[in-house]
N, C-alpha and C positions, 0 to 999 in steps of 0.2 A: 603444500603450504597453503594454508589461507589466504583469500583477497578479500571475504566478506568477516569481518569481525563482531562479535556480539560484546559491550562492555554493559555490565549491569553496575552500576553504584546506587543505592537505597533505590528508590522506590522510579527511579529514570533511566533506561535502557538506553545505548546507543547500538546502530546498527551500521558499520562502519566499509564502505565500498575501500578496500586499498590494496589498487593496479593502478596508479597513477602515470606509469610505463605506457600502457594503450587508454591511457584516459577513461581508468574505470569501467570501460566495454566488458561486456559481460561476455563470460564463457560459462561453458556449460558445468564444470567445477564451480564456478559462480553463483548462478542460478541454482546447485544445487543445496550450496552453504546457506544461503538466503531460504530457503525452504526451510531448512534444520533448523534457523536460529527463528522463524515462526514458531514452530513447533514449540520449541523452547520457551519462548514469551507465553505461548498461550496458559503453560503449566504453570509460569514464576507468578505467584499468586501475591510476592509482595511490589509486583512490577505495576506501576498504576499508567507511565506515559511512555511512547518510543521514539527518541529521536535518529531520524534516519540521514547520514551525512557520508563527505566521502575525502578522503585524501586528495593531494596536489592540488597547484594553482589554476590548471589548464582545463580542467575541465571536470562540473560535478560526475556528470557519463554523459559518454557518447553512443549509446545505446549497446548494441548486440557488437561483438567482435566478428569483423565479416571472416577473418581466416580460420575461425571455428561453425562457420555454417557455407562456406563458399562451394565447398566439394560435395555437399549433401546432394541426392536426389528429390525431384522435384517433391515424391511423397515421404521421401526422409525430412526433408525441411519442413512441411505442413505437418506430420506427425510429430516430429517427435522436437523440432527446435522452437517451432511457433505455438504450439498447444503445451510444450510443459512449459514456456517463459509465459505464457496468458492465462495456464494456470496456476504458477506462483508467484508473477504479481496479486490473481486473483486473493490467493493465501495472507498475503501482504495486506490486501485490501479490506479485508473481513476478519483483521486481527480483532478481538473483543477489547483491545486494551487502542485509546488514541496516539494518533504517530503523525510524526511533525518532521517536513524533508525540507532540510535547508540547504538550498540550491545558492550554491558560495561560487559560482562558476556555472559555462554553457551548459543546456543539460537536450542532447539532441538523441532525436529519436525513440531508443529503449529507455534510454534516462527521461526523457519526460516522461514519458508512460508509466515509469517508478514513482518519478514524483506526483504523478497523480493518482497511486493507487495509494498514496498518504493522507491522512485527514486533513489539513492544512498546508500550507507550504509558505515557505518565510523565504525570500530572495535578499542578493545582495543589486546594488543599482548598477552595476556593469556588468551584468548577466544578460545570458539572450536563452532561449527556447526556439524549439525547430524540431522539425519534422519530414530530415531530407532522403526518406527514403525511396524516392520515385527516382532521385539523383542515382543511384546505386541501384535503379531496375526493381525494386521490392515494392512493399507497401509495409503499412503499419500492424504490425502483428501482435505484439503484446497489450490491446487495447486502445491503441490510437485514434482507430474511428470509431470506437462504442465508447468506454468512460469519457472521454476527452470532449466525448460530442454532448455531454450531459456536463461536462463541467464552462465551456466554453461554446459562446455562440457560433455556429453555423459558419456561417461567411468567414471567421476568422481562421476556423480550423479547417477550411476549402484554404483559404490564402496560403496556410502552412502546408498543408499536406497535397493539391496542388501546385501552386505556386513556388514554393521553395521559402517562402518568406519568414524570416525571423523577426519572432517579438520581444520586447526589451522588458525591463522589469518594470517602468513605469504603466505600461500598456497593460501586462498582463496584473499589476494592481488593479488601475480600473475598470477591468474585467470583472474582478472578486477570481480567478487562479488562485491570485497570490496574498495573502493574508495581510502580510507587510513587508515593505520593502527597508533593509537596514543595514548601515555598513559594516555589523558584525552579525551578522542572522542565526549564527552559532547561539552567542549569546541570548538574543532576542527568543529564539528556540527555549532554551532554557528556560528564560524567566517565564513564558508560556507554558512552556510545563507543570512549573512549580506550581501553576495555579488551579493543578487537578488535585493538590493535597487539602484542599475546601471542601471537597466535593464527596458524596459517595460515590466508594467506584463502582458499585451493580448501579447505581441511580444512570452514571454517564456510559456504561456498557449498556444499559438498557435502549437508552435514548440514543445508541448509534446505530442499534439494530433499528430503530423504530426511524430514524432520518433514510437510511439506508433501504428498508421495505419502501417507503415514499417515492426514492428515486429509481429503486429495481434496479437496487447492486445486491444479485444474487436475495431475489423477493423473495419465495417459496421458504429459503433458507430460515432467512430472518422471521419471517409470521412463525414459524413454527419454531423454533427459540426462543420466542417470546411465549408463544403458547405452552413449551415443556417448562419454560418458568414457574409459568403460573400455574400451572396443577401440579409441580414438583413442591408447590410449598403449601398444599392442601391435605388434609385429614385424608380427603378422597383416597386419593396416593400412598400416603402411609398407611393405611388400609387395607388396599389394595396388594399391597407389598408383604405386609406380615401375613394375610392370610393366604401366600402364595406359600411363602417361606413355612407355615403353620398348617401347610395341604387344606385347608378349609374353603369354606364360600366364604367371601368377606361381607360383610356389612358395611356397606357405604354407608357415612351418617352425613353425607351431600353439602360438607365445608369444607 
C-alpha cells in the first residue's frame, strides 16, 4: 500500500507523505514511492508547480524510520539507506518543475531535509524544525549538513545539529527558510502556486537551473542543461541531426 501519494489536478501536483501512524518517517517503500512519483512529474508536461505536504496533526516527518534502518550493517546503512535517501531527495531537489513543502506540523531530521530539498517552504506558527540525530547516535544523512548549510546560516545549523536545539517558525522566517508563515500554509501554498500560471514555464525551469548552478545544487548538471538548451534549439543541431539520419557530412550554416 502506498504512504507517498502523487495527486495531479490541472496544472498543480501534490506530493502527499500519509504514515501519520509513525509520523510520516520514512521507510524505504517510502523513499521508493517518492522517487517514482519524481519521475512522473518530470514527464507530466501539463504540471507547471508541486506542492509537497503530508497527513496527520502530529507531525509534517520525523525523518527516517529508525526500525527500518536500526539492524543494517554499518556499510549496509551508508550504502544503501543513506546514499539512496541523499539521492532522492537529490531527485526531489532538481525537479525542473517548482515545489512548495508546507510544513503544517514538526518536521525533524529526514523531514526537514525534505523540506529543504523544496524550492520554498511556507510553515504554520506552531511548528518547530530540528535536527536530533546525534540524540539517536547518527548524524544528518539526507543532506543536513550540505543543502541546509547553504540555506541557513552556520552557527544556527551547529546549534541544531550539535546542540539539539529547535527552531520555531518565526525564527526560521527571519532567516529566509521559510518563505511565509501562515495559519493555513496549505492554502497559502496554493495561492503561491497559482502564480506560476503568469509565467512561462521553460522561462521559470530555465531560471532554476540558473539559481541553482549559482548556489552548486548539482552545478555540472545544470550548466550543461542549460548548454543542451541552447544548441538543441539551433539550426546547428538540426543539421547536425539530419545529416546523421541522411549518412552525409552536414553543413553547419553556424545559427
Amino acid at each position: 500500500m502506498s504512504a507517498v501519494h502523487l495527486q495531479i489536478e490541472g496544472a498543480i501536483a501534490q506530493i502527499v507523505l500519509d504514515n501519520p501512524a509513525k509520523l510520516n518517517a520514512f521507510t524505504p517503500e517510502m523513499l521508493a514511492q517518492l522517487e517514482g512519483h519524481c519521475a512522473t512529474l518530470e514527464r507530466a508536461g501539463d504540471v507547471r508547480g508541486v506542492i509537497l505536504r503530508s497527513e496527520g496533526d502530529r507531525a509534517f516527518c520525523a525523518g527516517a524510520d529508525i526500525t527500518a534502518w536500526a539492524e543494517l550493517s554499518p556499510f549496509g546503512f551508508a550504502r544503501h539507506w543513506v546514499r539512496e535517501g541523499h539521492r532522492i531527495f537529490d531527485r526531489l531537489a532538481r525537479l525542473s518543475k517548482p515545489t512548495i513543502a508546507v510544513i503544517h506540523a514538526p518536521a525533524f531530521g529526514g523531514g526537514l531535509e525534505l523540506a529543504a530539498a523544496c524550492d520554498i517552504r511556507v510553515m504554520v506558527p506552531g511548528a518547530t524544525l530540528a535536527l536530533p540525530e546525534a540524540q539517536v547516535g547518527i548524524v544528518p544523512g539526507w543532506s543536513g549538513t550540505q543543502r541546509l548549510a547553504r540555506l541557513i546560516p552556520e552557527p544556527v545549523l551547529k546549534e541544531m545539529a550539535l546542540f539539539g536545539r529547535r527552531i520555531d517558525a518565526a525564527r526560521a522566517h527571519g532567516l529566509g527558510f521559510v518563505a511565509e508563515v501562515a495559519d493555513d500554509p496549505l492554502a497559502l501554498a496554493q495561492s503561491i502556486a497559482a502564480g506560476l500560471a503568469k509565467s512561462s514555464p521553460r522561462a521559470v525551469e530555465v531560471a532554476k537551473y540558473q539559481i541553482h548552478a549559482a548556489v552548486d545544487e548539482d552545478r555540472s548538471a545544470m550548466i550543461e542543461a542549460l548548454g543542451g538548451g541552447m544548441i538543441g534549439a539551433s539550426a546547428d543541431r538540426a543539421e547536425g541531426v539530419a545529416a546523421f539520419v541522411e549518412k552525409r557530412k552536414p553543413a553547419f550554416p553556424g545559427s
